[in-house]
Each structure stands twice: as structure tokens, then as C-alpha cells.
C-alpha positions as a LaTeX table, in Angstrom:
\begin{tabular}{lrrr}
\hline
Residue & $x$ (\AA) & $y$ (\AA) & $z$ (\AA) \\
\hline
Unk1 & 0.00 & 0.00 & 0.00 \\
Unk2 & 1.37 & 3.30 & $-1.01$ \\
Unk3 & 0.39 & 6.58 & 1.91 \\
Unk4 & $-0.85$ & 9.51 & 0.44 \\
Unk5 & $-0.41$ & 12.96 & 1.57 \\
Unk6 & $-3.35$ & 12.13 & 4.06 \\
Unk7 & $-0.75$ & 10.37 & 6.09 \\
Unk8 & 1.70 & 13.14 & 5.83 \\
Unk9 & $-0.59$ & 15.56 & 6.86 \\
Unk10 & $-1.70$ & 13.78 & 9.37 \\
Unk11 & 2.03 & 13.04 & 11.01 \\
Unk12 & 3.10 & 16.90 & 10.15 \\
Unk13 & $-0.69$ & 17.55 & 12.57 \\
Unk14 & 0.16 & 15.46 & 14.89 \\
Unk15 & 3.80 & 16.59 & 15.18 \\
Unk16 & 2.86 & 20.00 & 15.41 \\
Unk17 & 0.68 & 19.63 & 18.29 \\
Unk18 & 2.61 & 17.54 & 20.26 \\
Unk19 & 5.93 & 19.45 & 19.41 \\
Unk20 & 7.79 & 19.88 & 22.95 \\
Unk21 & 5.36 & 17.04 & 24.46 \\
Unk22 & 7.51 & 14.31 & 25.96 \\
Unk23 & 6.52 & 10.44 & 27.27 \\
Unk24 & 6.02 & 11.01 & 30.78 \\
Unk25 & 9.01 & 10.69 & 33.22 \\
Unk26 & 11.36 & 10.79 & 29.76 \\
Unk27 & 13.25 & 12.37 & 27.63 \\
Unk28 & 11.70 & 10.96 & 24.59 \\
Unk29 & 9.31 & 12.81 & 22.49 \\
Unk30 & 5.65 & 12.12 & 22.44 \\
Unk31 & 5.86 & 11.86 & 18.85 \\
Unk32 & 7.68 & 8.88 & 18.51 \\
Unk33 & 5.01 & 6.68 & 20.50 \\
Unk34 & 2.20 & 7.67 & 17.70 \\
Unk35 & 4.76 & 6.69 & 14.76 \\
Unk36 & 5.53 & 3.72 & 16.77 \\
Unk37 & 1.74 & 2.99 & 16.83 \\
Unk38 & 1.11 & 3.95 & 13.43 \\
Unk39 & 4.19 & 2.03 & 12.18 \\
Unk40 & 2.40 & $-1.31$ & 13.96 \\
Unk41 & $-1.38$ & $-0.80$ & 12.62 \\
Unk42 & 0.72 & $-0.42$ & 9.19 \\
Unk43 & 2.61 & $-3.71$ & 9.75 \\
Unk44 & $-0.21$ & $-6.13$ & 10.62 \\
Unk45 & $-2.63$ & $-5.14$ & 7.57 \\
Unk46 & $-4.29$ & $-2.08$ & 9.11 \\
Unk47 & $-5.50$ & 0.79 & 6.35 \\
Unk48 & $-4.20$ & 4.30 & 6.23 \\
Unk49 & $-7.35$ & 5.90 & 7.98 \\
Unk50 & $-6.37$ & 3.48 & 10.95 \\
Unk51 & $-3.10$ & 4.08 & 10.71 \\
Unk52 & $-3.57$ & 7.93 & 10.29 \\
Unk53 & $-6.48$ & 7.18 & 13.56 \\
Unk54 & $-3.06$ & 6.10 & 15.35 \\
Unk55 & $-1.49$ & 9.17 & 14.68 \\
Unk56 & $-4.01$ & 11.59 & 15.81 \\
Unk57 & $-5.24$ & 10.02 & 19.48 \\
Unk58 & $-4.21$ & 13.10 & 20.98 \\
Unk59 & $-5.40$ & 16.25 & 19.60 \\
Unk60 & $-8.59$ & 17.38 & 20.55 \\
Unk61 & $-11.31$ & 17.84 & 17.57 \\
Unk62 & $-10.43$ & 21.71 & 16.94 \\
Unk63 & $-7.59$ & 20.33 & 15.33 \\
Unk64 & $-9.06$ & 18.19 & 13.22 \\
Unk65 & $-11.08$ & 19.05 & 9.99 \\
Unk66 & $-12.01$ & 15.41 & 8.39 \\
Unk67 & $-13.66$ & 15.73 & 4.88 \\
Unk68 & $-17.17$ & 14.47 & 4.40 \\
Unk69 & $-17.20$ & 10.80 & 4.62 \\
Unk70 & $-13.88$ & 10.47 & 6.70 \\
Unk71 & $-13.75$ & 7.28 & 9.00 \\
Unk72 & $-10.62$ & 8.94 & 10.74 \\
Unk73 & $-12.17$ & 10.64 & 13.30 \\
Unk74 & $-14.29$ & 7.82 & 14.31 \\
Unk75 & $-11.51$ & 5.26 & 14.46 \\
Unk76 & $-8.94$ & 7.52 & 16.73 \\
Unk77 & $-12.60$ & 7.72 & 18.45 \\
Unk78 & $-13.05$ & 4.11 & 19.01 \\
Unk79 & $-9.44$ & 3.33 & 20.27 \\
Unk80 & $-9.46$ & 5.80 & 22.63 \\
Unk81 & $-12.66$ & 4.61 & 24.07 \\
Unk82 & $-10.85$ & 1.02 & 24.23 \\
Unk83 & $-8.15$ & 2.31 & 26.11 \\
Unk84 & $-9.95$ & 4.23 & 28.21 \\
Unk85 & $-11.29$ & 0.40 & 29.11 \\
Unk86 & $-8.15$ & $-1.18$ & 29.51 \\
\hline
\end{tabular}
């Protein structure tokens, strides 16, 4: 499967909003758990709006402007609701 510049956008978004956001108690950047996320949905079949989903868990819905019809928002949705769960 070949990403489009969905998935760029969506790691540039999620980038910017996290920028200076580190993993608690370390001095690794926030970033790098979503790419490790996205990277996994990616490498066990998933499709880019899941993998985009994986990308954008954190910002809150100002930041995000889906276009009619766009299952993103309801996936990153439905995973945070599971891991709210967990």
C-alpha cells in the first residue's frame, strides 16, 4: 500500500501539536510513540485511515477538519474509548 499525503498531513498535525510534548518521566518525544503505533497498525494489515487514527489520538477535535465521509475521526474515536477500558 502506497500513503498519500493524508498520512503526511496527518504526522506533520500530529507533530505539530505535540511538538515539545515528551513520554512522561522521559526524555523521549511524544511523537515517537504515535509513529511507533502507526508504524504497527501499518505492519499487521491495518489501512491508512487506521493508521492515520493512530497518529491523531491526541489532539482534541479543533484540530481536526475530516472531509465528508472520513472514518478517521471515528476510528482515533473508538481506540481511545478502548483504552480508556483497559
Amino acid at each position: 500500500m502506497d500513503l498519500t499525503t493524508r498520512y503526511r498531513n496527518a504526522l506533520t498535525l500530529a507533530f505539530d501539536v505535540h511538538a515539545g510534548d515528551f513520554r512522561k518521566g522521559k526524555a523521549v518525544p511524544y511523537i515517537s510513540h504515535l509513529m511507533s503505533v502507526s508504524a504497527l497498525v501499518l505492519e499487521h494489515g491495518g489501512s491508512e485511515d487506521e493508521a492515520i487514527a493512530a497518529l491523531l489520538l491526541r489532539p482534541t477535535a479543533t484540530h481536526i477538519r475530516p472531509a465528508p465521509g472520513c472514518a478517521v475521526p471515528a476510528y482515533a474515536v473508538a481506540v481511545q474509548r478502548g483504552a480508556q477500558q483497559d
